[in-house]
N, C-alpha and C positions, 0 to 999 in steps of 0.2 A: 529888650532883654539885654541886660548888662554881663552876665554870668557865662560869657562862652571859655573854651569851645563850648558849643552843643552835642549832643549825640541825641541822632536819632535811633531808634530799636522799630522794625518791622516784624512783624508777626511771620514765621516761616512760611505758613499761610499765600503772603503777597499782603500788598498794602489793602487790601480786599479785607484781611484781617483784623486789621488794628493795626497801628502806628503809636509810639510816644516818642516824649525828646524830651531830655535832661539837660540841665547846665551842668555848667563845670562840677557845683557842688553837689551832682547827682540826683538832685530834686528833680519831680516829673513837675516840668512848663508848659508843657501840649501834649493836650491826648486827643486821639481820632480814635472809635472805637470802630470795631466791622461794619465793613460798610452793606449796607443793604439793596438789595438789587434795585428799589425806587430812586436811588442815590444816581447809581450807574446808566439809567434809564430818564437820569432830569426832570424826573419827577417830585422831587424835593431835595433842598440842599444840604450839602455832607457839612455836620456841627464840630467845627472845632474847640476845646476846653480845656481849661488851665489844668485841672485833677481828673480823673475819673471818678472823685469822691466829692468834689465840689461842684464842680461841671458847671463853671462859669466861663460863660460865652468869652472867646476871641477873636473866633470869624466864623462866615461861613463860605462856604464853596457851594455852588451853581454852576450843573451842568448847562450851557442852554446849543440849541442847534438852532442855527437861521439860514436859508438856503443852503443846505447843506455844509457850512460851515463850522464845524463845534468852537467851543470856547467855554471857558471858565469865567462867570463873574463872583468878584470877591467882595463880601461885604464882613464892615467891624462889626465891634459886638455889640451895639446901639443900632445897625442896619444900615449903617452910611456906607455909600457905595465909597468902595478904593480902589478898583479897578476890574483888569480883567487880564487874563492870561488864553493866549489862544497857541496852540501847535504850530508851528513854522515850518516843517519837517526835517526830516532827516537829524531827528536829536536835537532839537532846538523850537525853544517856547518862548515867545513875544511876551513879554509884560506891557500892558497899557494901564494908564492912569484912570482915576473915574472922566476925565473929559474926551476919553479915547485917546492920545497921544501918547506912542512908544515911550518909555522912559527904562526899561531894560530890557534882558533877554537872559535864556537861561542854556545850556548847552552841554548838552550829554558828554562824556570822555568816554569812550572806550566799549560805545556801545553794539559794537560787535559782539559780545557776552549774551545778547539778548538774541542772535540772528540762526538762524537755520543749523550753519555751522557749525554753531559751539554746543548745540542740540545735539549733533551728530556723536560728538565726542563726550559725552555725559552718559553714564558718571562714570568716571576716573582717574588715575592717578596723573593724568596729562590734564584733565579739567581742574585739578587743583593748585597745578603745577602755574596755569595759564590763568587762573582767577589771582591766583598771588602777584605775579608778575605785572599784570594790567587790572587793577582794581580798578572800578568803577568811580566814576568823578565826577563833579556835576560843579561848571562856572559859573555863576550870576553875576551880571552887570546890572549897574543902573547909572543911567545917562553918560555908557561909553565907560564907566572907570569899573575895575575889577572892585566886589563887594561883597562877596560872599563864594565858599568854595565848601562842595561837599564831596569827602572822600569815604569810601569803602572803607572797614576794619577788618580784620581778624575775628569773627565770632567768640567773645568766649562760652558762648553757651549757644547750641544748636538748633533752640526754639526761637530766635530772630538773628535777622541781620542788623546789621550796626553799622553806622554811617558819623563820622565826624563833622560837624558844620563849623569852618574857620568864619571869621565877619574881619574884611581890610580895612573897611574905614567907617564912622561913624555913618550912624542912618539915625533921620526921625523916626519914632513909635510908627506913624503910617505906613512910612517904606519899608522899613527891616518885616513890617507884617504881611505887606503886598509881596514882598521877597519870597518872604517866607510860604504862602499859599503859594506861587509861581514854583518855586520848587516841589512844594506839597502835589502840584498836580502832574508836573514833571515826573514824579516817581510812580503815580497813578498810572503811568505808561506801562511799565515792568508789573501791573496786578494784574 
């Protein structure tokens, strides 16, 4: 995708909801529609698509568990495997490549927003005070060099949140897409 920044728009929902993301020129480039509890349960994989009115395949996400391990495997829109994304903890998701070899990682900012605390203090005019202040941010690397960065916006509208996606340096179509699911499941954490 050549056209950034991106924005993403989440469903107020949670990403449980539905997801899309826009390029710059505000065309929808990816849609995830609500997700269904077979999805969340690794019972079938969550279908990513260009439109909601085309609904042509760009990946898919797969839940899978192996000894108790979860992890996302990612495949294109022809079913070629690209990798896989697995939880690291503490705000932070391993990218691996289809041969299993680390090649990024993705890393929460500011994810104390998400924690008991900030629960505590909801809703009001300190929790708006303190979502402004420390917006949510999400880093991605791949192979060590900063590549992609997603930041919190402003709502202007009440029925989704809104997330900016910067790209620092050129990626192949496979990797900007493994990026991009790695992040996609990254936010699955907050549904």
């Amino acid at each position: 995708m050549d056209n950034y920044p991106l924005i993403f728009e989440i469903d107020t929902g949670g990403l449980c909801a539905g997801m899309q993301v826009r390029d710059a020129g505000k065309q929808i480039v990816m849609h995830g529609s609500k997700m269904p509890d077979a999805v969340l349960e690794g019972k079938q994989p969550y279908r990513v698509v260009n439109t909601p009115e085309e609904r042509l395949p760009i990946c898919q996400i797969q839940l899978q568990e192996v000894d108790e391990e979860t992890h996302y495997t990612v495949t294109g829109p022809g079913g070629e495997m690209l990798g896989t994304v697995a939880p690291a903890g503490r705000g932070r998701w391993n990218i691996l490549d289809a041969n299993g070899v680390a090649v990024g990682q993705v890393r929460e900012r500011n994810g104390w927003r998400h924690s008991f605390l900030f629960d505590l203090i909801s809703p009001s005019a300190l929790e708006s005070l303190l979502a402004a202040a420390f917006r949510m941010r999400y880093e991605v690397e791949l192979n060590g060099l900063r590549a992609l960065q997603l930041r919190e916006l402003d709502s202007e509208f009440k029925k989704h949140q809104a997330y900016r996606l910067k790209k620092f340096t050129d990626l192949s179509d496979r990797d900007e897409l493994l990026l991009l699911a790695g992040l996609w499941t990254a936010l699955w954490s907050v549904c």
